[in-house]
Structures are given as C-alpha cells and as structure tokens.
N, CA, C and O atoms as a GROMACS GRO file, in nm:
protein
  480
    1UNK      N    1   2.538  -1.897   0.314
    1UNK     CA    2   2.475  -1.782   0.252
    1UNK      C    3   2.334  -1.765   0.309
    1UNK      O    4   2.263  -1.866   0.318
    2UNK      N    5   2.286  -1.644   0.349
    2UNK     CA    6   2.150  -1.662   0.439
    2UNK      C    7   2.046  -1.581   0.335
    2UNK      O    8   2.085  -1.472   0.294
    3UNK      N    9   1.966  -1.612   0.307
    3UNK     CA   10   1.841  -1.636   0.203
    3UNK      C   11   1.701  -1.590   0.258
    3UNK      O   12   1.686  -1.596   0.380
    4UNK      N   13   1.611  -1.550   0.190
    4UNK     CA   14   1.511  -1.559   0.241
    4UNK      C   15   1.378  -1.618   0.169
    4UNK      O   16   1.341  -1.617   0.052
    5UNK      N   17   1.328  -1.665   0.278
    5UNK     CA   18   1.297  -1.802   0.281
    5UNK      C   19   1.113  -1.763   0.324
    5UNK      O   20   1.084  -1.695   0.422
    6UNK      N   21   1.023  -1.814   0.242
    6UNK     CA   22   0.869  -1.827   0.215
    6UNK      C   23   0.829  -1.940   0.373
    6UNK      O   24   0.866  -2.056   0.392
    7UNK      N   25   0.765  -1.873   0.441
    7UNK     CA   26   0.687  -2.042   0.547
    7UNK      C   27   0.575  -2.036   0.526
    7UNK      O   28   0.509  -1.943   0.571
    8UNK      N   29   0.511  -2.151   0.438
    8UNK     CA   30   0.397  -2.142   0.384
    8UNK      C   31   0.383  -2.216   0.456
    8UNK      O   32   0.472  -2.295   0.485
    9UNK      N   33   0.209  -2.215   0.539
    9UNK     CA   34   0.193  -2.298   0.626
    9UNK      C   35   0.202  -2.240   0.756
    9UNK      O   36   0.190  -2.322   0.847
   10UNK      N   37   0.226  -2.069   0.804
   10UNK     CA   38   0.324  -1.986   0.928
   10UNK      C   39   0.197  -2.070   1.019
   10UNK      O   40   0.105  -2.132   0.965
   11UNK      N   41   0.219  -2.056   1.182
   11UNK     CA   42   0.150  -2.112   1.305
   11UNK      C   43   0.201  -1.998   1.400
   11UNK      O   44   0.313  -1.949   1.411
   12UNK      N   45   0.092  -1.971   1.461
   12UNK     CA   46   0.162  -1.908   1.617
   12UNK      C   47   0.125  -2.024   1.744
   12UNK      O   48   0.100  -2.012   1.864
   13UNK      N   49   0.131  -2.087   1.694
   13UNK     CA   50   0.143  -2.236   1.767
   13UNK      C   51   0.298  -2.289   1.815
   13UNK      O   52   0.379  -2.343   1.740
   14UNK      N   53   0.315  -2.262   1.953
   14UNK     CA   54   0.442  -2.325   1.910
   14UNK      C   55   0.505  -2.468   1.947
   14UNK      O   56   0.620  -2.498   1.979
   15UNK      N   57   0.373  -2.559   1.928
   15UNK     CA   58   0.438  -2.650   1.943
   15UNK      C   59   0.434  -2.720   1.754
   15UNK      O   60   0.461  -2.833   1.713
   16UNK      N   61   0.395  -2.616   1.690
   16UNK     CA   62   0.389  -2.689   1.512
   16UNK      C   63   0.576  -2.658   1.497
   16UNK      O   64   0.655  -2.587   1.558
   17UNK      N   65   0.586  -2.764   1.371
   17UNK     CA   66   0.741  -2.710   1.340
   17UNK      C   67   0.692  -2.621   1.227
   17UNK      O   68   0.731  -2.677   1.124
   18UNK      N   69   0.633  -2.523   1.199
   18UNK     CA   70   0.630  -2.456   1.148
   18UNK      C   71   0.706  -2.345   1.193
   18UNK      O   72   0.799  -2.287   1.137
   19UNK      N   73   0.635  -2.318   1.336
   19UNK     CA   74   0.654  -2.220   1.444
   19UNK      C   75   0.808  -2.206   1.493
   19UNK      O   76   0.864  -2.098   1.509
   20UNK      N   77   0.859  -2.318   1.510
   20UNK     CA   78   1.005  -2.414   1.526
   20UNK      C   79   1.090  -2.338   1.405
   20UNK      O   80   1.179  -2.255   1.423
   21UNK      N   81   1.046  -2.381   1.293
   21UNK     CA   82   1.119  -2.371   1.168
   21UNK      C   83   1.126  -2.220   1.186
   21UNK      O   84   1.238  -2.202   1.232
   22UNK      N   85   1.072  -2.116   1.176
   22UNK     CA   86   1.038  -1.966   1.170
   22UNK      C   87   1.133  -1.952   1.262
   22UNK      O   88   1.226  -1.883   1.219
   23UNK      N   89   1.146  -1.984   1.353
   23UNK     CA   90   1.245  -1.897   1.481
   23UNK      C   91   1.393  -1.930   1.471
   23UNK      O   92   1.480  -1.851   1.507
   24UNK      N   93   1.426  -2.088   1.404
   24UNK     CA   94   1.538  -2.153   1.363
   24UNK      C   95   1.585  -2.094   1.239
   24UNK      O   96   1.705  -2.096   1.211
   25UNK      N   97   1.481  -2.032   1.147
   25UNK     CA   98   1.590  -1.999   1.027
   25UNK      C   99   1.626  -1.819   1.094
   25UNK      O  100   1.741  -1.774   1.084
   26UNK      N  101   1.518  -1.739   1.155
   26UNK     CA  102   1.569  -1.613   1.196
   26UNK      C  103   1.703  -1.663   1.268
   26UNK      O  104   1.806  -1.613   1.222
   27UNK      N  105   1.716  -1.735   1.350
   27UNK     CA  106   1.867  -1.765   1.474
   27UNK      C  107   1.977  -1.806   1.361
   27UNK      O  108   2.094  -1.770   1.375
   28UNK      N  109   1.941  -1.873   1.262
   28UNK     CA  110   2.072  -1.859   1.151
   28UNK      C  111   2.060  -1.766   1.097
   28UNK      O  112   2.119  -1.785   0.990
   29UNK      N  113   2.015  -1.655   1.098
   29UNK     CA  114   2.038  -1.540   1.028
   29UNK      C  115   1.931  -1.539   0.888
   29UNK      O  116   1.936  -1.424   0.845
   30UNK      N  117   1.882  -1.584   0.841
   30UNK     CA  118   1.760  -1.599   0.718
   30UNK      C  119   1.651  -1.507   0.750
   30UNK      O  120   1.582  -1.492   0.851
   31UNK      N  121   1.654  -1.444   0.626
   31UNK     CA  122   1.480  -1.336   0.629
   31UNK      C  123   1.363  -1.431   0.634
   31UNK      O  124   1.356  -1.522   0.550
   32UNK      N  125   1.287  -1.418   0.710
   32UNK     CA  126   1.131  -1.479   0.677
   32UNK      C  127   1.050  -1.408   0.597
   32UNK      O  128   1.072  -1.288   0.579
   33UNK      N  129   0.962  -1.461   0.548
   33UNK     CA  130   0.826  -1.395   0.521
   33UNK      C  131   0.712  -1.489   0.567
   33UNK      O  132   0.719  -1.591   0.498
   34UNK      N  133   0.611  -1.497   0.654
   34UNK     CA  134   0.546  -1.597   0.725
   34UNK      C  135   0.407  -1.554   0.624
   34UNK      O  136   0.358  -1.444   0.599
   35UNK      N  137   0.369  -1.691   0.581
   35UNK     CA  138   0.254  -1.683   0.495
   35UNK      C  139   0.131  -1.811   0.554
   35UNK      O  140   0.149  -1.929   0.522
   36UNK      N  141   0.004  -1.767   0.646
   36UNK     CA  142  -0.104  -1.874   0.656
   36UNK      C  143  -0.223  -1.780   0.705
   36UNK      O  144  -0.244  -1.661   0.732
   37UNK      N  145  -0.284  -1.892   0.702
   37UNK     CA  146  -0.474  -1.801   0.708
   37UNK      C  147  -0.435  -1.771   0.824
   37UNK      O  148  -0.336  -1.709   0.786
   38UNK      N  149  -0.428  -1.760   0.992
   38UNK     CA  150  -0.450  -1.723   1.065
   38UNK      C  151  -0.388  -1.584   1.119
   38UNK      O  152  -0.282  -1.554   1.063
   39UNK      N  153  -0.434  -1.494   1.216
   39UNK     CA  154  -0.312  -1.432   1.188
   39UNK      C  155  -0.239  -1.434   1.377
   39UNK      O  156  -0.259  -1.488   1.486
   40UNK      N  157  -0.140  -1.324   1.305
   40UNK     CA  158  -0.074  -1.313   1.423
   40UNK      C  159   0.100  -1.294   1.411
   40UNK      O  160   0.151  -1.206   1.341
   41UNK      N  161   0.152  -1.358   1.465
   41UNK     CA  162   0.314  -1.273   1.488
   41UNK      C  163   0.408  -1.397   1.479
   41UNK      O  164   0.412  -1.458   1.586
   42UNK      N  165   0.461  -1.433   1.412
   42UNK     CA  166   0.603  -1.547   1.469
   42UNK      C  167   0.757  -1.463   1.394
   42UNK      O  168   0.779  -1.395   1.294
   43UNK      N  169   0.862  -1.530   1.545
   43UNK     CA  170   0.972  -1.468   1.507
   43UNK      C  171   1.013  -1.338   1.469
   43UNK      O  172   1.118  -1.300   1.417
   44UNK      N  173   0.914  -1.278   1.503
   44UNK     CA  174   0.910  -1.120   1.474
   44UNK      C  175   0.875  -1.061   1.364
   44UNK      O  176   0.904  -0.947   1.328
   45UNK      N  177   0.775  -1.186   1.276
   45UNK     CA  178   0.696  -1.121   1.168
   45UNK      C  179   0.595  -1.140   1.141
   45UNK      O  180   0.558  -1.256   1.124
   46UNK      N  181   0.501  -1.027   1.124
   46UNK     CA  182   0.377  -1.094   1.095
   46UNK      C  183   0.288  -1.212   0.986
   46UNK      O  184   0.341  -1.224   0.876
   47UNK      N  185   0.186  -1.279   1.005
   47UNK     CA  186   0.157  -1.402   0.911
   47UNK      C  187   0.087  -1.291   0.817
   47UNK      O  188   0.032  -1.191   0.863
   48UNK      N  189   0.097  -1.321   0.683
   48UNK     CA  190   0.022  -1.280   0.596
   48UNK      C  191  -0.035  -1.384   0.527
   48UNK      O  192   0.008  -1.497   0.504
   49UNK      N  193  -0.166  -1.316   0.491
   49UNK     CA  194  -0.257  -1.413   0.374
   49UNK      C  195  -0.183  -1.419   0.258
   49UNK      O  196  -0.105  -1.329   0.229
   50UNK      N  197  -0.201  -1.532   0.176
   50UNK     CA  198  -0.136  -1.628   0.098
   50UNK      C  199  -0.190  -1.520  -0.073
   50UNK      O  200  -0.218  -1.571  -0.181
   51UNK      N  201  -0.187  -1.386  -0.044
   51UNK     CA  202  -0.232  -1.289  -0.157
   51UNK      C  203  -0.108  -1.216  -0.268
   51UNK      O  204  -0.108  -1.214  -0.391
   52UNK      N  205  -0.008  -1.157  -0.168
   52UNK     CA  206   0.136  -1.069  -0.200
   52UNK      C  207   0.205  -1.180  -0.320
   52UNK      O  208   0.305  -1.235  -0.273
   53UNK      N  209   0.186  -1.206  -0.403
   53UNK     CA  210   0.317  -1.239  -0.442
   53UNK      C  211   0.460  -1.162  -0.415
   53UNK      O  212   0.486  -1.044  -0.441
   54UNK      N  213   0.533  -1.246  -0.366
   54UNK     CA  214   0.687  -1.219  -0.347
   54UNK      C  215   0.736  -1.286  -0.465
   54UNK      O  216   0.684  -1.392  -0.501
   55UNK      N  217   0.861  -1.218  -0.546
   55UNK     CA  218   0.927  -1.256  -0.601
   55UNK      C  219   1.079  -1.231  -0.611
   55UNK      O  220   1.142  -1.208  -0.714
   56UNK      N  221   1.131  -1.239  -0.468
   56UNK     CA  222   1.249  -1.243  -0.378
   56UNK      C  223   1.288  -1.326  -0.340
   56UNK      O  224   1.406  -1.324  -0.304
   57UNK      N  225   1.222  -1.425  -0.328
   57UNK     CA  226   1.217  -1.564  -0.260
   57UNK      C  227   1.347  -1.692  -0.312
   57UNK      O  228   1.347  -1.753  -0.419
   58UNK      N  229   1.432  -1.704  -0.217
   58UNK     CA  230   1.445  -1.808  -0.217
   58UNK      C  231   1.410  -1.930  -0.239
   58UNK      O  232   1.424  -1.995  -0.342
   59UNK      N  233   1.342  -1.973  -0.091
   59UNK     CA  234   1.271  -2.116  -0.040
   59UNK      C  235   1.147  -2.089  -0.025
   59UNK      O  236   1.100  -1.989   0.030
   60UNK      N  237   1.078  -2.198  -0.083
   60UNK     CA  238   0.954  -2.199   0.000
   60UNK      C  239   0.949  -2.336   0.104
   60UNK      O  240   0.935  -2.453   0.067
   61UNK      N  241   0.966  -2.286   0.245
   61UNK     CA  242   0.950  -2.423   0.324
   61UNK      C  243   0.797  -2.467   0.303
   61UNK      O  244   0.744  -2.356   0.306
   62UNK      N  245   0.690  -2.561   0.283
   62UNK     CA  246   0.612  -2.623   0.284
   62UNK      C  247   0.524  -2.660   0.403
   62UNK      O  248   0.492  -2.779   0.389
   63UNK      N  249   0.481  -2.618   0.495
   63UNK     CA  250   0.346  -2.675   0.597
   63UNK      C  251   0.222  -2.679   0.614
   63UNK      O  252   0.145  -2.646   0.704
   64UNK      N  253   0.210  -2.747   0.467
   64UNK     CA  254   0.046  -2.737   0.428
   64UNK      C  255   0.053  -2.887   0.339
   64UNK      O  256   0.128  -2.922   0.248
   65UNK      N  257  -0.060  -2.958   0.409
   65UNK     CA  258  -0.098  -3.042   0.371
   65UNK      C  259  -0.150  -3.089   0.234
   65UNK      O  260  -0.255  -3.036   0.199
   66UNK      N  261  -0.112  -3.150   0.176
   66UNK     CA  262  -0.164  -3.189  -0.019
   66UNK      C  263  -0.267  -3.178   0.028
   66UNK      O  264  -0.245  -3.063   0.065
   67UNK      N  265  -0.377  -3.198   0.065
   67UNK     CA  266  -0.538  -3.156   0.064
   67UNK      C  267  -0.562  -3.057   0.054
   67UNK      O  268  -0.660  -3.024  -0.012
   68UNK      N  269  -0.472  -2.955   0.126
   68UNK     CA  270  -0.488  -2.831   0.115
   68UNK      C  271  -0.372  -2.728   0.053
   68UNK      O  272  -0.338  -2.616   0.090
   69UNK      N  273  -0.331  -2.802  -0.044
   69UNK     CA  274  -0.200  -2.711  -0.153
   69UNK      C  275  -0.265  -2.691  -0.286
   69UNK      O  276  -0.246  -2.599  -0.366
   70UNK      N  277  -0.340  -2.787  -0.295
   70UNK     CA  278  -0.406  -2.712  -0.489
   70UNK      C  279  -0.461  -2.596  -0.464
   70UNK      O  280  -0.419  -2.519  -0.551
   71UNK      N  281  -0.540  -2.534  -0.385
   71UNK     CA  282  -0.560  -2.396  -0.370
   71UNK      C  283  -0.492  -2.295  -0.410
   71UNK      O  284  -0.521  -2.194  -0.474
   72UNK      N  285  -0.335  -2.359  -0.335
   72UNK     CA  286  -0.208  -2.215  -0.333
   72UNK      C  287  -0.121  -2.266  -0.442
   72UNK      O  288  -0.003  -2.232  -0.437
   73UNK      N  289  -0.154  -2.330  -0.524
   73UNK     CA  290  -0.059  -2.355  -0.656
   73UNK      C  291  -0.046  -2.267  -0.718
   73UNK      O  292   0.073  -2.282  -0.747
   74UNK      N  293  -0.088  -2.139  -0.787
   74UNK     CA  294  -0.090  -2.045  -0.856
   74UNK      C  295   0.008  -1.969  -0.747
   74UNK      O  296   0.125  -1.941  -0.774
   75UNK      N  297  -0.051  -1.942  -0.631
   75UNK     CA  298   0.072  -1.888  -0.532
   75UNK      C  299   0.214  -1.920  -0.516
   75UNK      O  300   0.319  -1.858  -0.498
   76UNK      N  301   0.175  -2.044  -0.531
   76UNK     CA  302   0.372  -2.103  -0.519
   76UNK      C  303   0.418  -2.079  -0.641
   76UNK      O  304   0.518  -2.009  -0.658
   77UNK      N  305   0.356  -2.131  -0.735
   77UNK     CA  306   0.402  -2.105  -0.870
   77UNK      C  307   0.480  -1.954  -0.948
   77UNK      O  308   0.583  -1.945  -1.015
   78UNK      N  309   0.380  -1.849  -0.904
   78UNK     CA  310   0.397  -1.753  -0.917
   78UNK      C  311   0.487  -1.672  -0.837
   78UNK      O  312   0.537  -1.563  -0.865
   79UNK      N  313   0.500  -1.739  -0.737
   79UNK     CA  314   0.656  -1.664  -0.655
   79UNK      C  315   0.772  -1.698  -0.673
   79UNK      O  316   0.866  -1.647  -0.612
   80UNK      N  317   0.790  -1.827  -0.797
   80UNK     CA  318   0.863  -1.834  -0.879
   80UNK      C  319   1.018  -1.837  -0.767
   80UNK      O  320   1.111  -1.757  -0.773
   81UNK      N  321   1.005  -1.953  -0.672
   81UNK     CA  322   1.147  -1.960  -0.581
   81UNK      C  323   1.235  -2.058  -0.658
   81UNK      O  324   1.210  -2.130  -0.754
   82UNK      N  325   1.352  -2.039  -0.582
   82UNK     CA  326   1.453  -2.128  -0.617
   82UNK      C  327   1.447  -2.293  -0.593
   82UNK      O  328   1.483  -2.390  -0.659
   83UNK      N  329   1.384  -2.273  -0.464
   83UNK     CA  330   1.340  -2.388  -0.440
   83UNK      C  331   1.205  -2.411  -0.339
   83UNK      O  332   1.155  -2.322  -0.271
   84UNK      N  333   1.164  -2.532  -0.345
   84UNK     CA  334   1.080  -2.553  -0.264
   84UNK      C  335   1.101  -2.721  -0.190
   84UNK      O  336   1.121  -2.829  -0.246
   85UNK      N  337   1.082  -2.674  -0.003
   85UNK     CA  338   1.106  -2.824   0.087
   85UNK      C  339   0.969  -2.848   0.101
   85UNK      O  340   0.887  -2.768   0.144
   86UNK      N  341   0.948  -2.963   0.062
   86UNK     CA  342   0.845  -3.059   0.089
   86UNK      C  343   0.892  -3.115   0.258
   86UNK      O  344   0.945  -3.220   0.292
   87UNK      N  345   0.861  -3.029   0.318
   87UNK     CA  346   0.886  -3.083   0.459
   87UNK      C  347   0.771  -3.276   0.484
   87UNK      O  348   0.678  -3.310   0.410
   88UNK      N  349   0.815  -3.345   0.586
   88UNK     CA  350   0.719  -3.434   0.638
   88UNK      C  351   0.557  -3.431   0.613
   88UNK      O  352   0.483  -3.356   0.678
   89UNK      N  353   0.524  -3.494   0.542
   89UNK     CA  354   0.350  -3.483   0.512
   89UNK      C  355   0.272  -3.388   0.459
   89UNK      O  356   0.154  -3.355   0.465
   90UNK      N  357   0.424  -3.334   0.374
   90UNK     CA  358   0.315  -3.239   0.263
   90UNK      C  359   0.413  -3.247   0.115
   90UNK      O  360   0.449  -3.150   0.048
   91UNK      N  361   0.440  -3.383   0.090
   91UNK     CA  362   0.481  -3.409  -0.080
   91UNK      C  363   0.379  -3.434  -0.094
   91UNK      O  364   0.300  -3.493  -0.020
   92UNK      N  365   0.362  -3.369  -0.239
   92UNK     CA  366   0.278  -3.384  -0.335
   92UNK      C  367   0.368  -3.363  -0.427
   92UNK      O  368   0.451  -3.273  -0.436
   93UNK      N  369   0.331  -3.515  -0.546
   93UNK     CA  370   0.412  -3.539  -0.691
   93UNK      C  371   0.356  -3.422  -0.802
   93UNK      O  372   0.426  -3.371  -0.889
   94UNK      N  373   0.221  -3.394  -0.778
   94UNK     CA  374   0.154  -3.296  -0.888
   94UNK      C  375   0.225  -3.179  -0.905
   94UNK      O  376   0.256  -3.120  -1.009
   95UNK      N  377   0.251  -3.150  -0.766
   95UNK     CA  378   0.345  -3.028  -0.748
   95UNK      C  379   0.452  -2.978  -0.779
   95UNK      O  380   0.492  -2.874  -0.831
   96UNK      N  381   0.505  -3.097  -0.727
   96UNK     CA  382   0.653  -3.088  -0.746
   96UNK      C  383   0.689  -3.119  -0.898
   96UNK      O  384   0.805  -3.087  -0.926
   97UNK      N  385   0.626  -3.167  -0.986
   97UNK     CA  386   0.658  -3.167  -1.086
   97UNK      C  387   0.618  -3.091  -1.185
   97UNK      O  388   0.670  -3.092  -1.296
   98UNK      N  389   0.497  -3.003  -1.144
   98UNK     CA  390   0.470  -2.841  -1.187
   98UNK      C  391   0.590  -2.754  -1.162
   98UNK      O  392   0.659  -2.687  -1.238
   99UNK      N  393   0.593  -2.776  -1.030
   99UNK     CA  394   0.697  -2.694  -1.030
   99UNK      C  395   0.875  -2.719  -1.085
   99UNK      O  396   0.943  -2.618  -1.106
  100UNK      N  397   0.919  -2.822  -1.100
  100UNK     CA  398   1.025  -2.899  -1.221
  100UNK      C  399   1.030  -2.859  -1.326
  100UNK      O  400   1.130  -2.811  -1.381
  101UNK      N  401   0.914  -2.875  -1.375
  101UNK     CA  402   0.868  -2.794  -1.534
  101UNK      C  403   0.881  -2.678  -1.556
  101UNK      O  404   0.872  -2.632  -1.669
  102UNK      N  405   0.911  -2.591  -1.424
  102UNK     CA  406   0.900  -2.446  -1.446
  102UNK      C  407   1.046  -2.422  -1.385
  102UNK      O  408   1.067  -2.313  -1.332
  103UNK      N  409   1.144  -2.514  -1.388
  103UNK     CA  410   1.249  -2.474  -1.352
  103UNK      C  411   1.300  -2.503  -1.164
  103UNK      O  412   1.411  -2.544  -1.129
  104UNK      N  413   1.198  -2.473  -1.081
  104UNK     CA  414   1.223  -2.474  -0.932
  104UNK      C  415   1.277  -2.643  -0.881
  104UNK      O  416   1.241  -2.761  -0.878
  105UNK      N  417   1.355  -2.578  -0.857
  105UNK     CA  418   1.427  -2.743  -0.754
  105UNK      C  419   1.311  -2.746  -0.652
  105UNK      O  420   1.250  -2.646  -0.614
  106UNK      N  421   1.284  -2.890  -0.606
  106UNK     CA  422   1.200  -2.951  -0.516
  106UNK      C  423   1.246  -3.043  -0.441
  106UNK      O  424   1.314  -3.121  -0.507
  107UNK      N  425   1.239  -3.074  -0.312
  107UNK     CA  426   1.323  -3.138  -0.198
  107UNK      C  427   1.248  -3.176  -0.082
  107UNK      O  428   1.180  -3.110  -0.003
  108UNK      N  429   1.277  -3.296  -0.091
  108UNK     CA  430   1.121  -3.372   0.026
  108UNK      C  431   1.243  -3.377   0.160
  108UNK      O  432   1.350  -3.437   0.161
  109UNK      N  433   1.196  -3.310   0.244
  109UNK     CA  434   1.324  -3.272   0.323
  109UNK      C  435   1.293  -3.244   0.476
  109UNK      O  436   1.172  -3.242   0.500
  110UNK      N  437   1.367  -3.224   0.573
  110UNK     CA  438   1.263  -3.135   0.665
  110UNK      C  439   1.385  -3.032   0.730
  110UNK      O  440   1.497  -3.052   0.776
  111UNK      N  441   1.287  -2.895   0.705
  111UNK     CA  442   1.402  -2.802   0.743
  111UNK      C  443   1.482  -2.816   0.866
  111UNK      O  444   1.602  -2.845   0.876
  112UNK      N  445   1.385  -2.788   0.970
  112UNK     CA  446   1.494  -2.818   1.086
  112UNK      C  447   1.584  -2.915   1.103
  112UNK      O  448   1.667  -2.911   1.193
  113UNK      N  449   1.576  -2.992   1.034
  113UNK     CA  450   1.690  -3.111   1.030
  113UNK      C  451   1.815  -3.073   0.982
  113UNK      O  452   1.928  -3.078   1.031
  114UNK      N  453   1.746  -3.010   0.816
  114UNK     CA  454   1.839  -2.936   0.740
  114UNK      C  455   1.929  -2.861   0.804
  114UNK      O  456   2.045  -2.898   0.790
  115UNK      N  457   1.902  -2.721   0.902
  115UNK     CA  458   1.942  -2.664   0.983
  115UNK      C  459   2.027  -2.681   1.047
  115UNK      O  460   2.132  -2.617   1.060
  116UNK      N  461   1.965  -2.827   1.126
  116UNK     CA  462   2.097  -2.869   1.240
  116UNK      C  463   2.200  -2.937   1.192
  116UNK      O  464   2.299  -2.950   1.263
  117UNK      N  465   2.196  -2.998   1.049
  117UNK     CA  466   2.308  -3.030   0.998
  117UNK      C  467   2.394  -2.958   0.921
  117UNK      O  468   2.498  -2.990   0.862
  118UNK      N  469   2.311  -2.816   0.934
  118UNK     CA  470   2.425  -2.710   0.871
  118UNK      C  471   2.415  -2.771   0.688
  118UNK      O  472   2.519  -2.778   0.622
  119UNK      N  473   2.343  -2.791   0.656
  119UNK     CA  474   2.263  -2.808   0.470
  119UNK      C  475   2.167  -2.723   0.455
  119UNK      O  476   2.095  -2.777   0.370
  120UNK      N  477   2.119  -2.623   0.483
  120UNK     CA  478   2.034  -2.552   0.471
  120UNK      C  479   2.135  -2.484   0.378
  120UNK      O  480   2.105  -2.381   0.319
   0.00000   0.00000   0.00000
C-alpha cells in the first residue's frame, strides 16, 4: 500500500540517507512531503520549513538528531501520523513515548533497509 510519508530532517545532500530515503520511497511509489531548514529540491519536491502542519500523513521518517527534536515536538505531534521511524541516531525515549500516549506507533528502524526488505 503506498502512503505518504513526512522526511523530517529533508537534505539536498546526496550523500545523507535522508536524500537516499526521499528518492527510494518516490521509486516505490510513496508521496513525499520533504520537511528541513535548508532549502531546495529532493526527488522532485521541494524542502519546506517545519511550519504547515500536514495532517495526511502517514510516516514520519526521522533525520534529526535528539538535540535537535525538542524544538519540532509540537510539529510532530501535531501532524498527528500513524507512525513515526526513529531511523539510526535519532531515538529519543521522551518522544517516542509522547508520542505512544497520543496513540502514534513508534519504530527505531531504518527506512531504507525497511524498503529493501519490502516492510515498509
């Protein structure tokens, strides 16, 4: 079933798996919405600032560091997804169990992996 899916954390970098992740869920067929401070273009969509709440959302994939996620807690929170991947080096327990409390499945995971094993 193809979903669409939050990249919090977007890069026009492409050697981040952010950048990776963005182009891998468009090639399975998944809507993006690319969300980080910088701007610019991945996979054929533009990055937006972390402002819009969406509340369409699927996933939120995760590429932002716990140092820098209490900021966007009200953001994640409020886009109210189905789920959220704690990709590689950005679990945070505070979070994830804010977000538990409010219903959202949480999954320390890493997408592209997910992907290639066809579990996404």
């Amino acid at each position: 079933m193809k979903k669409k899916i939050l990249i919090l954390g977007a890069s026009t970098n492409p050697s981040r798996y952010a950048y990776l992740a963005a182009n891998r869920l468009v090639e399975h067929g998944h809507e993006i919405v690319n969300v980080g401070l910088k701007q610019g273009e991945v996979a054929g969509k533009m990055i937006e600032k972390p402002e819009v709440i969406h509340t369409d959302i699927d996933t939120i994939t995760l590429y932002v560091g716990p140092a820098h996620q209490q900021d966007l807690y009200d953001y994640i929170l409020k886009t109210k997804p189905k789920r959220i991947i704690f990709n590689p080096g950005t679990e945070n327990t505070e979070l994830e169990n804010r977000a538990n409390e409010l219903g959202i499945e949480t999954e320390r995971a890493c997408t592209l992996v997910l992907l290639s094993i066809g579990e996404y």
